[in-house]
C-alpha positions as CSV (number, residue, x, y, z in Angstrom):
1,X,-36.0,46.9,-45.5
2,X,-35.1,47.3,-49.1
3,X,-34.8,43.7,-51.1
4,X,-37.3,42.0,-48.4
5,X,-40.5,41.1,-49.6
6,X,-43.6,42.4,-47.0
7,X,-46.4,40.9,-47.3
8,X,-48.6,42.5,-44.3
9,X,-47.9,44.5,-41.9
10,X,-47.8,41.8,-39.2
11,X,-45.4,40.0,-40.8
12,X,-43.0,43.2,-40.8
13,X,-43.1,43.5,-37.7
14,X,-42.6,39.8,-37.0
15,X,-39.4,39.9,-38.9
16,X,-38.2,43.4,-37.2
17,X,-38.7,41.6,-33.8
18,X,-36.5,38.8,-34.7
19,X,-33.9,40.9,-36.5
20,X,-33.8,42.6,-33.1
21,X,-33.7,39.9,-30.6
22,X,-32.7,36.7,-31.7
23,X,-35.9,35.2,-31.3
24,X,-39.3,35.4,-32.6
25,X,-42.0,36.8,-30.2
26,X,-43.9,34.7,-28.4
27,X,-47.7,33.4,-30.1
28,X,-45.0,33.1,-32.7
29,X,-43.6,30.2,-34.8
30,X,-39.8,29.9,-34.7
31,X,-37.3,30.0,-37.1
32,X,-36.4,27.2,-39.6
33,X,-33.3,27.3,-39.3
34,X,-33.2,27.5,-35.5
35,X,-35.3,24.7,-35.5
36,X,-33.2,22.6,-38.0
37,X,-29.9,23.0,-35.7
38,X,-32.1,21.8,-32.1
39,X,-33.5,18.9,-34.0
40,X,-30.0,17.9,-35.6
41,X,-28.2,18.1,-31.9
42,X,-30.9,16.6,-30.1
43,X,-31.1,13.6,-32.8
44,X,-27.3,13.4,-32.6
45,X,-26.2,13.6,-29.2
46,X,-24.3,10.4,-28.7
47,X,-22.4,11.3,-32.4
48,X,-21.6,14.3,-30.0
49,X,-20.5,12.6,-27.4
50,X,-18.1,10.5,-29.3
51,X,-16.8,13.4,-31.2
52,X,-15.5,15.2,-27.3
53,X,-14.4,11.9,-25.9
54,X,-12.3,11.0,-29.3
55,X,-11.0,14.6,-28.7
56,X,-10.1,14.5,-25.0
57,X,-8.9,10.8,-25.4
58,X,-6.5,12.4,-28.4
59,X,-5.3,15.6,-26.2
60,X,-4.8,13.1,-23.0
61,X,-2.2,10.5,-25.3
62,X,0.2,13.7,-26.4
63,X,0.5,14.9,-23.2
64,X,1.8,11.5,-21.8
65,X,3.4,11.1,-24.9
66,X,5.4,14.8,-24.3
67,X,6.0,13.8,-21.3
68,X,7.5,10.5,-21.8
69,X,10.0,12.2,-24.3
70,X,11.1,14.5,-21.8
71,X,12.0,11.8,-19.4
72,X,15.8,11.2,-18.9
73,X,16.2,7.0,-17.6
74,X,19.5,7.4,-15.9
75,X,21.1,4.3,-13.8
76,X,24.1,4.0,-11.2
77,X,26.3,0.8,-11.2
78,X,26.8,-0.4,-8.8
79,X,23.6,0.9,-6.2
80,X,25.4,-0.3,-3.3
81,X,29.0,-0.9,-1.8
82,X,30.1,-3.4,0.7
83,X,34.2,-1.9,1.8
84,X,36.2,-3.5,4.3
85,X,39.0,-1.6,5.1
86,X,41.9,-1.4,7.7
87,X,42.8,1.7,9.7
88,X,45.6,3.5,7.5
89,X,44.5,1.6,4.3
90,X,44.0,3.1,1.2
91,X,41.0,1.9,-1.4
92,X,39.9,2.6,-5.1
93,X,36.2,2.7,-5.3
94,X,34.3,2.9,-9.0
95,X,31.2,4.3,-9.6
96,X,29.5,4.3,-13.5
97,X,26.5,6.5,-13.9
98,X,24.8,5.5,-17.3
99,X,22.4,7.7,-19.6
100,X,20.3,5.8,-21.5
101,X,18.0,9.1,-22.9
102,X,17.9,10.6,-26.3
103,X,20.0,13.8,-24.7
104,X,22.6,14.2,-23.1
105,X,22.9,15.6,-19.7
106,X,25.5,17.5,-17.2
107,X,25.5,17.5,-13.1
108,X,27.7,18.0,-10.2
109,X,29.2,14.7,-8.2
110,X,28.7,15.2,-4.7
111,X,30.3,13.4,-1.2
112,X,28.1,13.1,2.1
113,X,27.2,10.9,4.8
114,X,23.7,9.3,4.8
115,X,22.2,8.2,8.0
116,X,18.7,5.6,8.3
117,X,16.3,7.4,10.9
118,X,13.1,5.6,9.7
119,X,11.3,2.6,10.3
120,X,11.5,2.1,6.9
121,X,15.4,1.7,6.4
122,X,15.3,4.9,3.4
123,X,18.3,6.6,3.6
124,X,18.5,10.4,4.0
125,X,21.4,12.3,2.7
126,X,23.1,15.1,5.3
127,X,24.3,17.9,2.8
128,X,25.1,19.7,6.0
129,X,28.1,17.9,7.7
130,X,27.6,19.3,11.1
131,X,24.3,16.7,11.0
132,X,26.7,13.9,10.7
133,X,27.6,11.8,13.8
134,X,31.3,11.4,13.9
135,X,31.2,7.8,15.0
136,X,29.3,7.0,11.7
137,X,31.0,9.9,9.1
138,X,33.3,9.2,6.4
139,X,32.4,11.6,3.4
140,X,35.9,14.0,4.4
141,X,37.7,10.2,3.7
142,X,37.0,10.0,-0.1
143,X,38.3,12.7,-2.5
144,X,37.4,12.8,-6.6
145,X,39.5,14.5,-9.2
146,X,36.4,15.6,-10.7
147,X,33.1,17.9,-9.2
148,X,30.9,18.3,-12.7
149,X,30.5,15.5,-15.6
150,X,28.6,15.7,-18.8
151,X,27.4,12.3,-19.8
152,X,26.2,11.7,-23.5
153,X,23.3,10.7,-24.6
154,X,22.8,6.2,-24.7
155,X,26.5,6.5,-22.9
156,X,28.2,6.1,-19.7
157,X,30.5,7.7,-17.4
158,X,32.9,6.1,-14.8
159,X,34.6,7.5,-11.6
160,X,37.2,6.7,-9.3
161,X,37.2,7.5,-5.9
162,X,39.9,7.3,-3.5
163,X,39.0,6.3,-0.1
164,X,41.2,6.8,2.5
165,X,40.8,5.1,6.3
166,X,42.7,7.4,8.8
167,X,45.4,5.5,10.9
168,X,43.1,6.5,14.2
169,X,39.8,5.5,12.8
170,X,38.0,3.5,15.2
171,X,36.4,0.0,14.5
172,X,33.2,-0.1,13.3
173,X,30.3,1.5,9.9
174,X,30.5,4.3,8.1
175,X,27.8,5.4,5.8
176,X,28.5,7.4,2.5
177,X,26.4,8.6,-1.0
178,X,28.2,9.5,-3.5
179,X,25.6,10.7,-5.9
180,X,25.1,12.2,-9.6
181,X,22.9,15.5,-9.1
182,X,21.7,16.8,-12.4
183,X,22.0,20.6,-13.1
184,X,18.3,20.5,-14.1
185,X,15.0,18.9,-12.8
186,X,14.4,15.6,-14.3
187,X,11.3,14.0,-13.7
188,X,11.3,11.0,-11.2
189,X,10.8,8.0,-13.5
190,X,14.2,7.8,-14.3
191,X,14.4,5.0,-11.8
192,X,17.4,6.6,-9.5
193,X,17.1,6.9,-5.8
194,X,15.7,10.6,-4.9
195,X,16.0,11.4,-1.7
196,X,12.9,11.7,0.5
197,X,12.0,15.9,0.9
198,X,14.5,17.7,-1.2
199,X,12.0,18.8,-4.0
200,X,14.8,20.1,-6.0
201,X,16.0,17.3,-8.4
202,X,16.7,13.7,-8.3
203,X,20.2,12.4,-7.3
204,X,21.4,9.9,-8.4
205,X,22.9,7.7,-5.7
206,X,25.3,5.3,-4.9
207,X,25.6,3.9,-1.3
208,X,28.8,3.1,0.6
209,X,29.2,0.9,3.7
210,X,32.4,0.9,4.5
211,X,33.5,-1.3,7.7
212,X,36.7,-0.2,9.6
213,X,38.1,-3.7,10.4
214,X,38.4,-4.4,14.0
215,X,36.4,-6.0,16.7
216,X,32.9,-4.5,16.9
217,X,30.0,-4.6,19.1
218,X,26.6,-6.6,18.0
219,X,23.8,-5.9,19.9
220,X,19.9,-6.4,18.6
221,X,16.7,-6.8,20.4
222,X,13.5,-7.0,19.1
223,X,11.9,-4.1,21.0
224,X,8.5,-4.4,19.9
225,X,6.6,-7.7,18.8
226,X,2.8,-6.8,18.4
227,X,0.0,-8.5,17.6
228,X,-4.0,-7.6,18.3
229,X,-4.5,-10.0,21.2
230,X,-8.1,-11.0,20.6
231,X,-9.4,-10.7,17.0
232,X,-12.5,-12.4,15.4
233,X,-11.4,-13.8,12.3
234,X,-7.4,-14.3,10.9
235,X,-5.4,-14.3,9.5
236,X,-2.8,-12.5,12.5
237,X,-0.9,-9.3,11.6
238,X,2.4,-9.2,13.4
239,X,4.5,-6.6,13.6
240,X,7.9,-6.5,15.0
241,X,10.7,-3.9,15.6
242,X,14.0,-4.5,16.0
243,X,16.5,-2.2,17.2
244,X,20.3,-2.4,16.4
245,X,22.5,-1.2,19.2
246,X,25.8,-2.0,17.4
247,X,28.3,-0.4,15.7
248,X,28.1,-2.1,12.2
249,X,24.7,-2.5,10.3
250,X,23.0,-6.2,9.9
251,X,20.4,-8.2,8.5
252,X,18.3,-10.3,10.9
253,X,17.5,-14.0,9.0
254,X,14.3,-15.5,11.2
255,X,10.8,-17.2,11.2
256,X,7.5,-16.4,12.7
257,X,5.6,-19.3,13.4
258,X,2.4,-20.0,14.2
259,X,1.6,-22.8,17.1
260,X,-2.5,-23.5,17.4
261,X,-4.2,-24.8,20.6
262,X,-2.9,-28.2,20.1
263,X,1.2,-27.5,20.0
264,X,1.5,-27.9,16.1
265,X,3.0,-25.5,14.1
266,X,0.7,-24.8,11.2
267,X,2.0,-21.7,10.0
268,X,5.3,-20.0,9.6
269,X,7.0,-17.2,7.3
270,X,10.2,-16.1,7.1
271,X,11.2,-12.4,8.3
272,X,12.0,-10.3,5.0
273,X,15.6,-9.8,4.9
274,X,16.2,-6.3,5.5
275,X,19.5,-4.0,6.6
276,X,19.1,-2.4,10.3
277,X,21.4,0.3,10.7
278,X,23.3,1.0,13.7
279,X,20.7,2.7,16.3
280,X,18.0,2.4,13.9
281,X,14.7,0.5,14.7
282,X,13.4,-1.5,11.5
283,X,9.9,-2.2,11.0
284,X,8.8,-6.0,10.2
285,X,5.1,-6.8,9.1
286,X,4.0,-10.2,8.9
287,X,0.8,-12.2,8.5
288,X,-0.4,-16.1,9.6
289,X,-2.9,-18.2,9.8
290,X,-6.3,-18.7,7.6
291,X,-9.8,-17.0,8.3
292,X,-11.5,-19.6,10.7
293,X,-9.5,-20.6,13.5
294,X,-10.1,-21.3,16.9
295,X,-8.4,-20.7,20.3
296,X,-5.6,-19.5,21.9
297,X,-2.8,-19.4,19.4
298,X,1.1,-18.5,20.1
299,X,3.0,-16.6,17.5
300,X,7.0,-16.9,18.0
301,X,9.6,-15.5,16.4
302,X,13.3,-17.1,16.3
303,X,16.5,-15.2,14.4
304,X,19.9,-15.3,14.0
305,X,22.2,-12.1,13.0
306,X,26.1,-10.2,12.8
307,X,29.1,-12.5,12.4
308,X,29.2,-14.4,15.3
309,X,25.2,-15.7,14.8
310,X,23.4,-14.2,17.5
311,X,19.9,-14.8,18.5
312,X,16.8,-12.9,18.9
313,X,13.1,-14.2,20.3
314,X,9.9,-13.6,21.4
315,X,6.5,-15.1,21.7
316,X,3.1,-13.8,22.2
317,X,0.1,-15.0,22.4
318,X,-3.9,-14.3,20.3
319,X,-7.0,-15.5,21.0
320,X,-9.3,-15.9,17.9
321,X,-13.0,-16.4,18.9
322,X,-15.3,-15.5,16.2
323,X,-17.7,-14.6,18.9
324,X,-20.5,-13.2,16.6
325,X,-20.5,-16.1,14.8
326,X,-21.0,-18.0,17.7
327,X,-23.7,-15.5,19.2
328,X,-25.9,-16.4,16.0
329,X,-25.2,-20.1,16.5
330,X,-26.1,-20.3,20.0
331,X,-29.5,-17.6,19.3
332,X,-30.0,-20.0,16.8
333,X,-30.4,-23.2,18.7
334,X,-32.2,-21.5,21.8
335,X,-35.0,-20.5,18.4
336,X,-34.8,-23.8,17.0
337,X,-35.7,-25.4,20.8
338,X,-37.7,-22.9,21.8
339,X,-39.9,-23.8,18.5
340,X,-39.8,-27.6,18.8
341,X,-40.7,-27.3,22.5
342,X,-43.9,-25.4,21.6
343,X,-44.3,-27.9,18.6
344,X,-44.8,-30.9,21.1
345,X,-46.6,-29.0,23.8
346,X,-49.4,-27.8,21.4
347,X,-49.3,-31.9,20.2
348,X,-49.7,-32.5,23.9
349,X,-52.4,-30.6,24.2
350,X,-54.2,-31.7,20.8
351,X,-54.0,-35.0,22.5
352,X,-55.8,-34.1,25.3
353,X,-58.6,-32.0,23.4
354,X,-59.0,-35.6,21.5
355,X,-59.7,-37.2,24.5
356,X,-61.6,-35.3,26.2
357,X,-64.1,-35.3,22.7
358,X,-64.3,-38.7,22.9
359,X,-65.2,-39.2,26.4
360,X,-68.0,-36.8,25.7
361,X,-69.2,-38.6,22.3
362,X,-68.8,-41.9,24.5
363,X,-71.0,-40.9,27.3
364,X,-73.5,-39.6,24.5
365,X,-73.5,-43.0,22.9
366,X,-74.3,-44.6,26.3
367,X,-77.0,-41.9,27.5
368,X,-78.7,-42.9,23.6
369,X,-78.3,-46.7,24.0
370,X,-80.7,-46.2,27.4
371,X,-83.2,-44.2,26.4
372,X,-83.3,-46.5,23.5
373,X,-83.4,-49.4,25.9
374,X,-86.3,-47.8,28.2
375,X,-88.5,-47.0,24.9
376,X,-87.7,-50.8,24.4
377,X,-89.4,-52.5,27.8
């Protein structure tokens, strides 16, 4: 090659061979330079590992921070309505939906029933009205004089609503959302309710429980009240169910108490206040009592609910035998006799062994004291 010094015709073709392949034939030393580059990576791997995890740390902040940017915090005031109104009676209702982003934002206002068909009390809006039960419907009495709003960025927007009871409506709830439904997807931080499924956008929502005044039927049971009835160790995990049968939604007040062996209460908790809608079950979960306990223990529950104070209870009852514990226990004390009683019998028989030595060394002291005597006379 012209400008390379050859000094031998080895060496030539050394050099051709690692022009070729990247590497120098084997017998051979390599490279400097390749050898420079492994010894710096090798001697710097953790400088390495710093540098990627800096990097990664770095890539990971800007993506929250994007993301954070494009979040839109929007709130509804107020969440929830409480209407009592009279057959033929006509009613304002005001709903503010508030933007407190950096841009602004525009949506349609929707009307529709919601029913409760959970055990968890989450409400789920029926865009289709033939879903709606007629005994429970109200979204065709509320009319707005707007369908689409615009709502600036850090401002606020409020509606008015016109409810209007028909002269024939019977007594008893009604269930309506009226709900902000933004005309793109914002992400689901923004802290309004989304309903469950819809995997389109969030809605903002704001509930309506309107009560047609009138005399109404309250009727609760609790249909379930469960508990594991023989466990090791507590505490108890209760769980109760109750079903309202009425025609207007409540909220059971109550206490589940504990009673041990003895007829003491030594534990008791109250029963989270929750809304039941009308033939909707609500789930309850509750837990009493410490880890070590004893015995046959009753768990009651007493509550009160509607307007006229009515009562629910049950009462069940748990055993709580922490029967492993007392397997070692009892395997422990058969050991601990078993050993003692082998202690004393091999005592009882060193006794004897003792004896039974010095009855022989006795009658070898007397056999010596007469042949002794004989040499004597």
């Amino acid at each position: 090659m012209e400008g390379v010094k050859i000094t031998s015709k080895k060496a030539e073709e050394a050099k051709i061979s690692i022009f070729l392949s990247g590497e120098p034939r084997r017998g051979r030393a390599p490279l400097r330079i390749k050898n420079s580059v492994s010894s710096f990576f090798q001697k710097h791997r953790l400088f390495n590992f710093l540098v990627i995890a800096i990097t990664f740390y770095f890539l990971l902040f800007t993506y929250k921070f994007v993301f954070a940017q494009a979040v839109v915090p929007l709130t509804v005031s107020p969440a929830r309505h409480e209407i009592l109104i009279n057959p033929g009676e006509q009613q304002t209702v005001n709903v503010k939906f508030l933007n407190q982003g950096d841009s602004p934002i525009a949506g349609n206002i929707q009307i529709a029933d919601f029913i409760v068909d959970n055990t968890d009390g989450i409400p789920r809006i029926l865009d289709d009205p033939s879903q709606s039960s007629p005994k429970y419907s109200a979204a065709s009495w509320i009319t707005s004089l707007v369908d689409r709003i615009a709502i600036a960025s850090n401002d606020q927007v409020q509606l008015q609503f016109t409810l209007n009871a028909p002269e024939s409506a019977p007594a008893g709830g009604r269930y309506v959302a009226i709900y902000f439904e933004p005309g793109g997807v914002v992400p689901s931080e923004t802290g309004a309710d989304q309903e469950a499924g819809s995997g389109i956008s969030t809605r903002l929502v704001s509930l309506l429980y309107i009560r047609v005044s009138g005399e109404i039927s309250e009727q609760a049971l609790a249909s379930r009240f469960f508990a594991n009835p023989f466990i090791e160790f507590g505490p108890i995990n209760i769980e109760t169910d109750i079903l309202n049968r009425g025609d207007y939604h409540i909220r059971p007040k109550g206490i589940i108490a504990l009673v041990n062996p003895f007829g003491s209460v030594i534990a008791q908790e109250k029963l989270k206040e929750e809304n039941i809608f009308p033939d909707t079950v609500r789930t309850f979960e509750n837990e009493l009592g410490s880890k070590y306990m004893f015995g046959r223990y009753k768990v009651s529950l007493t509550a009160a609910y509607g307007d006229q104070g009515q009562s629910l209870s049950r009462s069940i009852f748990v055993w709580v035998i922490p029967w492993r514990l007392i397997l070692i226990t009892i395997l422990s004390l058969i050991i601990i006799a078993f050993i003692i009683k082998s202690m004393k019998k091999r005592s009882g028989k060193t006794e004897e062994s003792l004896k039974r030595e010095l009855e022989l060394e006795k009658q070898e002291i007397d056999k010596l004291k007469k042949q002794i005597n004989k040499r004597a006379d």
